[in-house]
C-alpha positions in Angstrom: 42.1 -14.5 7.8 40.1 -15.5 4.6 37.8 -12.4 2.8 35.0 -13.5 1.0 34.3 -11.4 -2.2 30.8 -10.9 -2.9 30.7 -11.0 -7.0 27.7 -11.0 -9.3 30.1 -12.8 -11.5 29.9 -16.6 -9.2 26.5 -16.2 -9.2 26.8 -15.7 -13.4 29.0 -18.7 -13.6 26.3 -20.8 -11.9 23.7 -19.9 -14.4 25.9 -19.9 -17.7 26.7 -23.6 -16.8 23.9 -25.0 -15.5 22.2 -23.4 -18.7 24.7 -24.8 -20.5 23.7 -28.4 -19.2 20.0 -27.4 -20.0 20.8 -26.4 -23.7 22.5 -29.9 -24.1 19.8 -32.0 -22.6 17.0 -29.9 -24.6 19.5 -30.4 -28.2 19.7 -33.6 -27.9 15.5 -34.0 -26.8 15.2 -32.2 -30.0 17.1 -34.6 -31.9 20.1 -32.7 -32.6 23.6 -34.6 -33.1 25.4 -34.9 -29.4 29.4 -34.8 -29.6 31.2 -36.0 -26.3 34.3 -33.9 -27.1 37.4 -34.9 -24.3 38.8 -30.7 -22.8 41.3 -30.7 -25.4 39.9 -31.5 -28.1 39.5 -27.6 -30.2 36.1 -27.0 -29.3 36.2 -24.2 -31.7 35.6 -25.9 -34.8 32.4 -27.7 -33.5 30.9 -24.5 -33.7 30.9 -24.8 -37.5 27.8 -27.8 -37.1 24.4 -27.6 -35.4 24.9 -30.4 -32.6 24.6 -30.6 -28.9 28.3 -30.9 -27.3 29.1 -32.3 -24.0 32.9 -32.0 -22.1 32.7 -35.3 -19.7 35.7 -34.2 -17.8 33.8 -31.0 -17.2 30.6 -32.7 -16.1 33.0 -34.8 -13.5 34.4 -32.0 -12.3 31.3 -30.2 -11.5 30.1 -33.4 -9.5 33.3 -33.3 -7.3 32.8 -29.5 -6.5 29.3 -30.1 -5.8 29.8 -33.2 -3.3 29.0 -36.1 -5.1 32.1 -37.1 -7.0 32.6 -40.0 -4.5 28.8 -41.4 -4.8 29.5 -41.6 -8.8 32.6 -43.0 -8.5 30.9 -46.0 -6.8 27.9 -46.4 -8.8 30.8 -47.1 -11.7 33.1 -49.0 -8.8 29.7 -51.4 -8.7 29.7 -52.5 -12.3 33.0 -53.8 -11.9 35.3 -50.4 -12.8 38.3 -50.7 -10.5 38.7 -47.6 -8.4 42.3 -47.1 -9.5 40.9 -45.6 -12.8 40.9 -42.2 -12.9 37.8 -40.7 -10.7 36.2 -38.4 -13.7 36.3 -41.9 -15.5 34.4 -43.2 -12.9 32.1 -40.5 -12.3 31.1 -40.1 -15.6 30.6 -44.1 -16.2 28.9 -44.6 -12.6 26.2 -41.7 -14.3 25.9 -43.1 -17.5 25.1 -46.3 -16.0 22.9 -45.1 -13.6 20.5 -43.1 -16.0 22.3 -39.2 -14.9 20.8 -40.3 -11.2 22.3 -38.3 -8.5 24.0 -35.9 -11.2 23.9 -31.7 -10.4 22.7 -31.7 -14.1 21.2 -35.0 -14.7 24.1 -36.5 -16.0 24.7 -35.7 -20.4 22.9 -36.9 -22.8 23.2 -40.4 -25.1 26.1 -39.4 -27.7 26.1 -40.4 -30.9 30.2 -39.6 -31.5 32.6 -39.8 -29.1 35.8 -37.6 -29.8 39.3 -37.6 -27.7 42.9 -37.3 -27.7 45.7 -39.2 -26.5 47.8 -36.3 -25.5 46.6 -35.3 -22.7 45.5 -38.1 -20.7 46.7 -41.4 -20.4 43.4 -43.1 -19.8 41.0 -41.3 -21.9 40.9 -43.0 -25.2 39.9 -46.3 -23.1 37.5 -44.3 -20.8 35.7 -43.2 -24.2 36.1 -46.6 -25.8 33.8 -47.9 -22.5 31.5 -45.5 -23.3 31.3 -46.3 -27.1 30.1 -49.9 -25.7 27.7 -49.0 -23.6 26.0 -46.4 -26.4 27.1 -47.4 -29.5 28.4 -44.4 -30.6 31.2 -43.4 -33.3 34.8 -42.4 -31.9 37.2 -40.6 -33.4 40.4 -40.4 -31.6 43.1 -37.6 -32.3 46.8 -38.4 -32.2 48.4 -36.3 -30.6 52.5 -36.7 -30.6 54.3 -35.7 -27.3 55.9 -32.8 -26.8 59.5 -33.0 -25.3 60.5 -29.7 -27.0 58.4 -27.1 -28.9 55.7 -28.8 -31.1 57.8 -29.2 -34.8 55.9 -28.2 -38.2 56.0 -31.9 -38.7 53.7 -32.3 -36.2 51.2 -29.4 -36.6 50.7 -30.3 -40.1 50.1 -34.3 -38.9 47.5 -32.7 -36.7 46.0 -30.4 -38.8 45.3 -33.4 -41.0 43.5 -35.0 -38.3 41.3 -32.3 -37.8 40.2 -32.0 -41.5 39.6 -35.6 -40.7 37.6 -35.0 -38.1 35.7 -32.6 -39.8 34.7 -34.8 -42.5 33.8 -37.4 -40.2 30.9 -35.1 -38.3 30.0 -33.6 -42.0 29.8 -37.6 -43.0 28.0 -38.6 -39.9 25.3 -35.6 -39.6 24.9 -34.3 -43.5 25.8 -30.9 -42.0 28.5 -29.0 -43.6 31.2 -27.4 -41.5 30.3 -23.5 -41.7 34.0 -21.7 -42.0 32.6 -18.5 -41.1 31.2 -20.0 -37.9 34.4 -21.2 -36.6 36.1 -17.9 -37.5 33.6 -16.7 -35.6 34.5 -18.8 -32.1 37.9 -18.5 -33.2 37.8 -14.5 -32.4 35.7 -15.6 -29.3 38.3 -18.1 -27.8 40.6 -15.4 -28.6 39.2 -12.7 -26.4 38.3 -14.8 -23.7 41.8 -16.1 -23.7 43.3 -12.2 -23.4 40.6 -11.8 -20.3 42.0 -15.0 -18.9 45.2 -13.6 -18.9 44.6 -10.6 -17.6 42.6 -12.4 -14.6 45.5 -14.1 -14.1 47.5 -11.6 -14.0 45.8 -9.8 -10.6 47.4 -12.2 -8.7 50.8 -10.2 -9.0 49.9 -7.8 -7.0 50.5 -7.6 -2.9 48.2 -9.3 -1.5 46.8 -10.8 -4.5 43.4 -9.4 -5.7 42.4 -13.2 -6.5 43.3 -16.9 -5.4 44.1 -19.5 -7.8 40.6 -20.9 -6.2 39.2 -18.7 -8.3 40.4 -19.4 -11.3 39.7 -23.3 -10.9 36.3 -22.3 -10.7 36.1 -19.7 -13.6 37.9 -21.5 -15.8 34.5 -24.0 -15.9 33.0 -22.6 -19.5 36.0 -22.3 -20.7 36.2 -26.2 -20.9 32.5 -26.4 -22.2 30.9 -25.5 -25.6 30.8 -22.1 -24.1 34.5 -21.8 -25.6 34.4 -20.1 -28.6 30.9 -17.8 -27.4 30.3 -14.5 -26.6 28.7 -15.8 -23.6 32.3 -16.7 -22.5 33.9 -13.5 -23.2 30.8 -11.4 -21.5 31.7 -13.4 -18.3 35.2 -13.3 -17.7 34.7 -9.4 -18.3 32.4 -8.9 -15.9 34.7 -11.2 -13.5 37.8 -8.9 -14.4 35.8 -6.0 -13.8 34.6 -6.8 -10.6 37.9 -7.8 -8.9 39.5 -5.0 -10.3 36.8 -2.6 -8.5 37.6 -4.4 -5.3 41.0 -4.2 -5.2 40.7 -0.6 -6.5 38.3 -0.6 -3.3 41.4 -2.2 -1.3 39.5 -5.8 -1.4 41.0 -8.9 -1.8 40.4 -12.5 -0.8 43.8 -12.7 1.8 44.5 -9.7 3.4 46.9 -10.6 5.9 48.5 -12.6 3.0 52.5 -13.4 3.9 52.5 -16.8 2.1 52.7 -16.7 -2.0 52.3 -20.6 -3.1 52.4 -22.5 -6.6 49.7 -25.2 -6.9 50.9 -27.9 -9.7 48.0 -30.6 -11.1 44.3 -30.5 -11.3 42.4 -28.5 -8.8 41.0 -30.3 -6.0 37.4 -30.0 -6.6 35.9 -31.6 -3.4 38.1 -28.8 -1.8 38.0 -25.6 -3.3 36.3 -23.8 -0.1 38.0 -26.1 2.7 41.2 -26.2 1.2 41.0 -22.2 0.7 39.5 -21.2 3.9 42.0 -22.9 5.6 44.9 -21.2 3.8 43.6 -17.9 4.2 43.4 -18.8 8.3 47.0 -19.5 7.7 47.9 -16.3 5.9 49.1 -18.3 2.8 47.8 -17.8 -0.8 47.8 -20.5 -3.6 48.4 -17.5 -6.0 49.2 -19.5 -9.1 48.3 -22.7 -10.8 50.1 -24.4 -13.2 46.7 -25.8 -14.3 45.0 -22.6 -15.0 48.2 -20.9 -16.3 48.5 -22.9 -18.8 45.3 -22.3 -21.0 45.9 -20.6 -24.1 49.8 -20.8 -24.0 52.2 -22.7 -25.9 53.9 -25.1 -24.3 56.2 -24.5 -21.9 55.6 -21.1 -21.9 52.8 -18.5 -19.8 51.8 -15.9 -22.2 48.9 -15.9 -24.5 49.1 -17.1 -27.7 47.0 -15.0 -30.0 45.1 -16.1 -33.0 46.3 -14.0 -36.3 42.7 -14.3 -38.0 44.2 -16.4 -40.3 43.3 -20.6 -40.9 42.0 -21.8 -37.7 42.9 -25.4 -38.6 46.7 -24.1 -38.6 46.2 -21.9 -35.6 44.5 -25.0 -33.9 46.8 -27.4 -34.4 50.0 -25.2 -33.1 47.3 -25.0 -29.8 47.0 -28.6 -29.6 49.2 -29.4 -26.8 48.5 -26.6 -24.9 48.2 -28.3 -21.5 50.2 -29.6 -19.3 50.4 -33.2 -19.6 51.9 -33.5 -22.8 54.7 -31.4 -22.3 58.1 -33.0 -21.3 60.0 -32.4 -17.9 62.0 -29.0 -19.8 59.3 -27.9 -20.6 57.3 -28.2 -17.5 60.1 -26.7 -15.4 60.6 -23.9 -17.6 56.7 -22.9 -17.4 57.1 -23.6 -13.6 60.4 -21.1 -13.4 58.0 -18.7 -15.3 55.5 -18.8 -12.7 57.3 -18.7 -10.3 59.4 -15.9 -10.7 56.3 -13.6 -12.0 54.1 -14.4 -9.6 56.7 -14.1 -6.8 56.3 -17.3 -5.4 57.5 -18.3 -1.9 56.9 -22.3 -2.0 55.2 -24.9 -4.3 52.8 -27.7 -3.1 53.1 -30.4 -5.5 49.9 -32.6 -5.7 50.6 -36.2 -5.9 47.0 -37.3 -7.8 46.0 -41.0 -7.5 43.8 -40.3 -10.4 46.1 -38.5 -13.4 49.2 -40.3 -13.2 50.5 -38.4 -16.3 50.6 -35.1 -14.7 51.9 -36.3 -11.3 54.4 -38.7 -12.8 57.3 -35.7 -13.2 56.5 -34.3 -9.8 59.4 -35.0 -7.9 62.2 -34.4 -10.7 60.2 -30.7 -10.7 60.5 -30.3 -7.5 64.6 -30.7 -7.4 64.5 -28.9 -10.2 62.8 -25.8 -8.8 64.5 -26.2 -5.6 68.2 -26.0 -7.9 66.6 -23.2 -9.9 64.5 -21.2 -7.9 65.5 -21.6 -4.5 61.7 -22.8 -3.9 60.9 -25.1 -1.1 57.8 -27.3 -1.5 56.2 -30.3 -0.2 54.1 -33.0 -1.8 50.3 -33.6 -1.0 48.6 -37.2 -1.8 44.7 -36.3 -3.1 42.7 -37.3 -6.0 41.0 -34.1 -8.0 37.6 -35.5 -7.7 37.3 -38.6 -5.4 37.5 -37.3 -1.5 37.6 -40.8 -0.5 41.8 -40.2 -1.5 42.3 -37.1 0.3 43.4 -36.5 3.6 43.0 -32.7 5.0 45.1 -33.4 8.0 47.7 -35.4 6.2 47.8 -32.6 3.7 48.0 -29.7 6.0 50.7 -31.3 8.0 53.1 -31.0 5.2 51.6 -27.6 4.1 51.9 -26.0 7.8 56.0 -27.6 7.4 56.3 -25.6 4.2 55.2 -22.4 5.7 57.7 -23.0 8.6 60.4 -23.9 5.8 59.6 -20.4 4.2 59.7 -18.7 7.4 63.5 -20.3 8.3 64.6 -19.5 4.8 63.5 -15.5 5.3 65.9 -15.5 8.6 68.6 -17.3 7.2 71.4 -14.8 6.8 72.5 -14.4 3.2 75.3 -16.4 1.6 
């Protein structure tokens, strides 16, 4: 049986982002410069100009969690865009073309720069090209090399380069300079918010966990906005660790009856969030940790927070460059997913198999032998697609979760070796 948590804090994360979406559209009325930053590119340093800055994965995101993912996608689908390309590709292209008609937030405004990476998606740079010809604007794309061990000094200094580069290039295009104090600024911001993010995190240790990792897809929303690197941030995820900590001090928490601990790895499944968890909770299970989430503000291939010293951001931002998933190779991966695994007590991992990001599904089934060898984890693989719900099956998917739960149950009687 599912509990739901009344919190000031989801009704806080409604207005901070749709705000957020209002700010843009009113910058840009304004005249102000408009960035279309890609999630991993360090937001931080942005900061340092005046300009209105947009996350496109973000806005596609947000239009799968509110229901219209799949109506974007086809707008895009219409112009010719195959609907094998990634769905927040689609999304975002279907509302560009269609004037921000049928977007939650009016789609973003015209950009004049477009900057991405190549790290972390295998798609993106051509997404953002597409939308260079449709507006016209400037894009600058970071390269990113991939990471099959721990990034080497080689390559932070190679990227820290790129992002002096990039700096010049807005100070070129806008005749702003970059304000140092300003990013040092966001820098301390990202920094706390990161430690909160942790510590959020972290409640899901407990027995039964005092959150689901269906909260943190959903928190972790400003965090891949220009609110990274604002106090605006930082007040939020307090309030949000505040509040769940009073509940479970109040003996509150989202699955009660919770005998299921589970491991989500990919993207969140944003046309799902309240099916998908309602329907675990009714189960007794509880997705308790995501390797999505867990990753923000790590290293790679590790689960701890990285702090910033308070010394050069540039140097600080360019060790944090590869801090996702999806440029990390299979080590890596599986030694983040051991982490997890063994500190959130984990009893099974669901693997999602995503039509859409073929980079972060693409190691799914060495991880899964691998955690089975080193874990002793069952799991099963799910076919979806993170924001078209056109891809996704719920019976399909719950048919191989419900065998997972039975496979934990049989390995709790088995008598030991």
């Amino acid at each position: 049986m599912s509990t739901k948590l009344a919190l000031s804090a989801a009704a806080n994360l409604r207005r901070i982002v749709n705000d957020n979406y209002l700010r843009a559209h009113q910058g840009a009325a304004a005249g102000k410069f408009v960035v279309w930053a890609a999630i991993i590119v360090p937001l931080e340093l942005l900061h340092g100009f005046d300009l209105v800055v947009c996350v496109p994965e973000n806005h596609a995101a947000m239009c799968a969690a509110r229901g219209v993912g799949a109506q974007q996608c086809q707008k895009a689908e219409a112009a010719g865009y195959s609907m094998d390309l990634c769905s927040y590709a689609r999304i975002d292209l279907g509302t560009a073309l269609a004037g921000g008609e049928g977007s939650p937030s009016m789609g973003q405004p015209r950009p004049n720069l477009l900057i991405s990476d190549n790290n972390n998606c295998s798609l993106l740079v051509k997404w953002f090209d597409a939308v260079q010809r449709m507006s016209g604007a400037g894009h600058f794309v970071i390269d990113a090399p991939f990471c099959y061990q721990p990034q080497r000094p080689a390559d932070t200094r190679y990227l820290e380069g790129q992002l002096r580069a990039m700096i010049r290039a807005i100070e070129g295009l806008t005749g702003q300079r970059c304000d140092m104090d300003k990013v040092g600024q966001a820098m301390a911001y990202s920094d706390q918010a990161c430690a909160l993010w942790k510590k959020l995190l972290s409640l899901a240790q407990s027995r039964p966990a005092g959150i689901t990792a269906f909260d943190t897809f959903a928190h972790m929303a400003p965090y891949i906005t220009s609110l990274r690197g604002t106090k605006e941030l930082v007040d939020h995820l307090r309030l949000l660790v505040d509040e769940i900590e009073l509940n479970m001090a109040m003996g509150k928490c989202p699955v009660p009856d919770e005998r299921y601990r589970l491991l989500w790895d990919n993207i969140a499944p944003w046309h799902q969030l309240r099916a998908m968890s309602s329907r675990l909770a009714g189960l007794g299970a509880n997705i308790v940790s995501a390797t999505y989430t867990a990753c923000l503000g790590s290293l790679e291939g590790r689960i701890d927070h990285y702090p910033y010293d308070g010394g050069d951001p540039l140097a600080y931002l360019a060790r944090m460059q590869n801090f996702s998933v999806c440029p990390h190779g299979l080590e890596l991966r599986a030694r983040a997913m051991a982490a997890l695994i063994e500190r959130y007590g984990v009893d099974g991992v669901i693997f999602g198999s995503n039509r859409s990001c073929k980079v972060y599904s693409v190691m799914q089934m060495d991880l899964q032998r691998l955690m089975a060898a080193r874990c002793g984890a069952p799991a099963v693989m799910i076919e979806l697609d993170h924001a078209d719900g056109r891809k996704y099956s719920e019976e399909a998917a719950f048919l191989r979760i419900e065998a997972l739960l039975e496979a934990i149950d049989a390995g709790r009687t088995m008598p030991a070796a």
